[in-house]
Short mmCIF file of the C-alpha atoms (twelve columns), coordinates in Angstrom:
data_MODEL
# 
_entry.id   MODEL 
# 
loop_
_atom_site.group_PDB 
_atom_site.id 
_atom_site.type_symbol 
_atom_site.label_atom_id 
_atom_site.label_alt_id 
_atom_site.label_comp_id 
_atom_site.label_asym_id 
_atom_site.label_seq_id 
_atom_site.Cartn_x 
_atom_site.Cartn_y 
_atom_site.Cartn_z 
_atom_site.pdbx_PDB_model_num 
ATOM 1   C CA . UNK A 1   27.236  4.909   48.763  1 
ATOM 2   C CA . UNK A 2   23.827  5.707   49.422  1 
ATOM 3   C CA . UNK A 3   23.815  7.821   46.569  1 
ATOM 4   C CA . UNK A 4   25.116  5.173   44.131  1 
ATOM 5   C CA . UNK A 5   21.995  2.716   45.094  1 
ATOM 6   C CA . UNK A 6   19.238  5.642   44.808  1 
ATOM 7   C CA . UNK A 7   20.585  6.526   41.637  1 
ATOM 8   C CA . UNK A 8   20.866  2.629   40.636  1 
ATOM 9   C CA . UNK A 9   17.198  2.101   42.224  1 
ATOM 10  C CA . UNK A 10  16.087  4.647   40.295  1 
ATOM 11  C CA . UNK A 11  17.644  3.370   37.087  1 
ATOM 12  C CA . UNK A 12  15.897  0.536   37.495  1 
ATOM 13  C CA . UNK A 13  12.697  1.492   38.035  1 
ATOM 14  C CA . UNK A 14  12.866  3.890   34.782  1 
ATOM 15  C CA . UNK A 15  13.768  0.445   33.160  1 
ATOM 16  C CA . UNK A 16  10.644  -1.199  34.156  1 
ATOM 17  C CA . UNK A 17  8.356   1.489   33.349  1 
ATOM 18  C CA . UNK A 18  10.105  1.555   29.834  1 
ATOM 19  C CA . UNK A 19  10.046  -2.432  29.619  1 
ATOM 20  C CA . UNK A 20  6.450   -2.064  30.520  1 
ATOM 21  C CA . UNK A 21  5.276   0.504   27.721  1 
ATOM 22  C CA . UNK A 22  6.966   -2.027  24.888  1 
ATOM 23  C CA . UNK A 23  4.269   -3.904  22.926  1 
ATOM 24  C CA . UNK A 24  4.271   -5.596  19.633  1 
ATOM 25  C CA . UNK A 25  2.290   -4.362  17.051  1 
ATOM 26  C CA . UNK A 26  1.307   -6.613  13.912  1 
ATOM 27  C CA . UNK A 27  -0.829  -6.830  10.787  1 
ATOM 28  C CA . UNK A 28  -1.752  -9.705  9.451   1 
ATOM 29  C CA . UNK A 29  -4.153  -10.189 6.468   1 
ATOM 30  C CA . UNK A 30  -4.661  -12.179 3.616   1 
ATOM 31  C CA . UNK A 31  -4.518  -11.588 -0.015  1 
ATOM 32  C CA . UNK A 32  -5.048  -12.603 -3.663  1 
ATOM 33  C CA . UNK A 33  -1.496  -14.336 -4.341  1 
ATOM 34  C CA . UNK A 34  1.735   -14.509 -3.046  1 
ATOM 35  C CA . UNK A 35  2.933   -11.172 -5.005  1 
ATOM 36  C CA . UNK A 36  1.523   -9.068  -1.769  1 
ATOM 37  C CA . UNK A 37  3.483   -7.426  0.678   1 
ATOM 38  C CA . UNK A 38  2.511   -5.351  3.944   1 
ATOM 39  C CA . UNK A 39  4.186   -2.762  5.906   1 
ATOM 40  C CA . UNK A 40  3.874   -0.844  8.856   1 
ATOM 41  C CA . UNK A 41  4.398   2.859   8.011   1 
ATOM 42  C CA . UNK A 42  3.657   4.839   10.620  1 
ATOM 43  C CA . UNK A 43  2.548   4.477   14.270  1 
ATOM 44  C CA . UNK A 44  0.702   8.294   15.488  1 
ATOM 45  C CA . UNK A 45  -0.599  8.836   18.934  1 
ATOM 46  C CA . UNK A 46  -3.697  10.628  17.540  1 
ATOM 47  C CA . UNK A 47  -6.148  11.363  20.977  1 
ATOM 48  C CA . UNK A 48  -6.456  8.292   23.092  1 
ATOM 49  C CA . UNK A 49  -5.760  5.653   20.296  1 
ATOM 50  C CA . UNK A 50  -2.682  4.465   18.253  1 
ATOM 51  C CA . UNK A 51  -3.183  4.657   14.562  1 
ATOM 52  C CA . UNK A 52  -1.134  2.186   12.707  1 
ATOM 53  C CA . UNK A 53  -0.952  2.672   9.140   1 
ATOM 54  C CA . UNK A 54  0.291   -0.232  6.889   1 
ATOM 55  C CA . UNK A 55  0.546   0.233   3.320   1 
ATOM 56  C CA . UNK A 56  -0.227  -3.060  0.469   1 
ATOM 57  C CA . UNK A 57  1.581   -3.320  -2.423  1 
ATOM 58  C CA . UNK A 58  2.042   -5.720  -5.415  1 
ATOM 59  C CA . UNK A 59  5.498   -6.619  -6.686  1 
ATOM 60  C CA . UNK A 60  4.563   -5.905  -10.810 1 
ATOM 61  C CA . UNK A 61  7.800   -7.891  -11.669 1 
ATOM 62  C CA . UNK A 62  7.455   -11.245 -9.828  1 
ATOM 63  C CA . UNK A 63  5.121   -14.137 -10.888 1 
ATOM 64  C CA . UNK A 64  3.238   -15.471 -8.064  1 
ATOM 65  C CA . UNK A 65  0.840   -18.397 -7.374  1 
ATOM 66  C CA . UNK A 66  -2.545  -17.651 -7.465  1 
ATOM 67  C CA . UNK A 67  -3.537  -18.559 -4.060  1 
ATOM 68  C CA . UNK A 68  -4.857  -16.686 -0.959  1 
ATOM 69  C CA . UNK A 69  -2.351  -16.130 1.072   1 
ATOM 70  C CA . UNK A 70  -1.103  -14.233 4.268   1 
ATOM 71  C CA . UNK A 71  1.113   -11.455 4.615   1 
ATOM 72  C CA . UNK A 72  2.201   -10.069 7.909   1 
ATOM 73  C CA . UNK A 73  4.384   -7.069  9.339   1 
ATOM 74  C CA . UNK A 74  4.868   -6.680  12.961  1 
ATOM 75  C CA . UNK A 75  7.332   -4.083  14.973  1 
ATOM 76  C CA . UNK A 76  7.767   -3.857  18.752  1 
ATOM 77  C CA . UNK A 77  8.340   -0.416  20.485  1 
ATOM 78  C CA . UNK A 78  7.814   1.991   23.480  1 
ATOM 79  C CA . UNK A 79  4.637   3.197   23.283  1 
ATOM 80  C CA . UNK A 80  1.652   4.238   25.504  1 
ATOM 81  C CA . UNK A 81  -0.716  1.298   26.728  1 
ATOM 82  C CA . UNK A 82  -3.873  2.398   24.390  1 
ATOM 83  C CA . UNK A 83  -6.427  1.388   22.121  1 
ATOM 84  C CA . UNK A 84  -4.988  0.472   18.319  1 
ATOM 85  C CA . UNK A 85  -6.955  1.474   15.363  1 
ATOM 86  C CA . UNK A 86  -5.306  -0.236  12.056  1 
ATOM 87  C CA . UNK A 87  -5.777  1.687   8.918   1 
ATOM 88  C CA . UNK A 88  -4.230  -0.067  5.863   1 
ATOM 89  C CA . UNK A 89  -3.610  1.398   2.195   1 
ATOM 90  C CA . UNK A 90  -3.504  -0.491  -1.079  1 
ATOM 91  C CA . UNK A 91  -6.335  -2.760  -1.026  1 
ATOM 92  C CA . UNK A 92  -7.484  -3.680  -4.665  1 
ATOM 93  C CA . UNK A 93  -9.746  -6.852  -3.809  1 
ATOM 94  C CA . UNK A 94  -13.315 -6.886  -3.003  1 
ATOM 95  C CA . UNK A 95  -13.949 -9.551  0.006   1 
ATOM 96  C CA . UNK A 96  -13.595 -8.361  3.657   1 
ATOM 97  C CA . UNK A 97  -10.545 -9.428  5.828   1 
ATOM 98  C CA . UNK A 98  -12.992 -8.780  8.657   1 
ATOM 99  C CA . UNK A 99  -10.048 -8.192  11.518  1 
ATOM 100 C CA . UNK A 100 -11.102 -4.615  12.318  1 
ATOM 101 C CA . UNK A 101 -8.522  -3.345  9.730   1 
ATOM 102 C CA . UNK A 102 -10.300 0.200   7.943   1 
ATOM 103 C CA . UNK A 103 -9.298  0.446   4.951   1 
ATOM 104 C CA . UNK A 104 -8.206  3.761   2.994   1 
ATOM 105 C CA . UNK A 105 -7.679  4.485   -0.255  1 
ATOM 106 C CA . UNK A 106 -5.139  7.118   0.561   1 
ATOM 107 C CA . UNK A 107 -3.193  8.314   3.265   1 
ATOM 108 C CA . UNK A 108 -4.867  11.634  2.038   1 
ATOM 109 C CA . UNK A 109 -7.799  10.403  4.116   1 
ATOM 110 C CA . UNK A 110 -6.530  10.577  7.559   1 
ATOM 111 C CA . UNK A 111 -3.845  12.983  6.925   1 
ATOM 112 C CA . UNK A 112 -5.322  16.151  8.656   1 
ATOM 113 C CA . UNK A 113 -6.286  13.970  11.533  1 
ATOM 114 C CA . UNK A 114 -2.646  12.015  12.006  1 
ATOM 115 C CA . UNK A 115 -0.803  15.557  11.550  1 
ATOM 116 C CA . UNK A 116 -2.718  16.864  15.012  1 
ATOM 117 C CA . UNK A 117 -1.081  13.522  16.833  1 
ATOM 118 C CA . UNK A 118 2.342   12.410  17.885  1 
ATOM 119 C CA . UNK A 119 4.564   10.149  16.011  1 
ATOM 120 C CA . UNK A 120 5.856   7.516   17.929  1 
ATOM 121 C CA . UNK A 121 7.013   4.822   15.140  1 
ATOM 122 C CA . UNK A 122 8.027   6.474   11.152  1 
ATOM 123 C CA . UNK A 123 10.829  4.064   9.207   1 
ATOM 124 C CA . UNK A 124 13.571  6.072   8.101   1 
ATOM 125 C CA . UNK A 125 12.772  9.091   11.300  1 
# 
């Protein structure tokens, strides 16, 4: 019996520390008209920081009012309780969204850099 409860004690406490290491992670930013979506692409523990990388892109086929507007992606998961840096592709406007997004042109910029890090989110993986 006592063996049943330190296994069950146990099993709870691994719960909690996994509850614990779940957080939300969103982007939010605004843009041109409501043709704009974002996505969350990839979430790499690169050092002592999460990069999130969200990617922009314009639906070509869909007519959209031409008003500023918000577009948002968010995912929870288990991952380690550290600083987020938010690097988002596809950006063709010229005013700041001034949230402390960095913007890239291309993955190709911070590809060397995410490939010495450890995936922890990846759609599709």
């Amino acid at each position: 019996m006592r063996i049943v409860l330190a296994i069950a004690l146990v099993m709870c406490l691994f719960s909690a520390a996994i509850a614990e290491n779940r957080k939300e992670i969103t982007v939010e930013l605004q843009v041109p008209d409501t043709t704009w979506t974002i996505q969350i692409t990839e979430v790499t523990e690169v050092g002592n920081e999460l990069w999130v990388v969200s990617h922009l892109s314009q639906a070509s086929d869909m007519m959209g009012a031409q008003v500023i507007s918000t577009v948002k992606d968010s995912i929870e998961l288990v991952a380690p309780d550290l600083p987020i840096k938010q690097f988002v592709t596809g950006k063709t406007w010229n005013w700041d969204n001034g949230k402390g997004y960095i913007f890239i042109s291309s993955i190709k910029d911070i590809e060397q850099k995410l490939g010495t890090g450890r995936i922890i989110y990846k759609p599709g993986k």
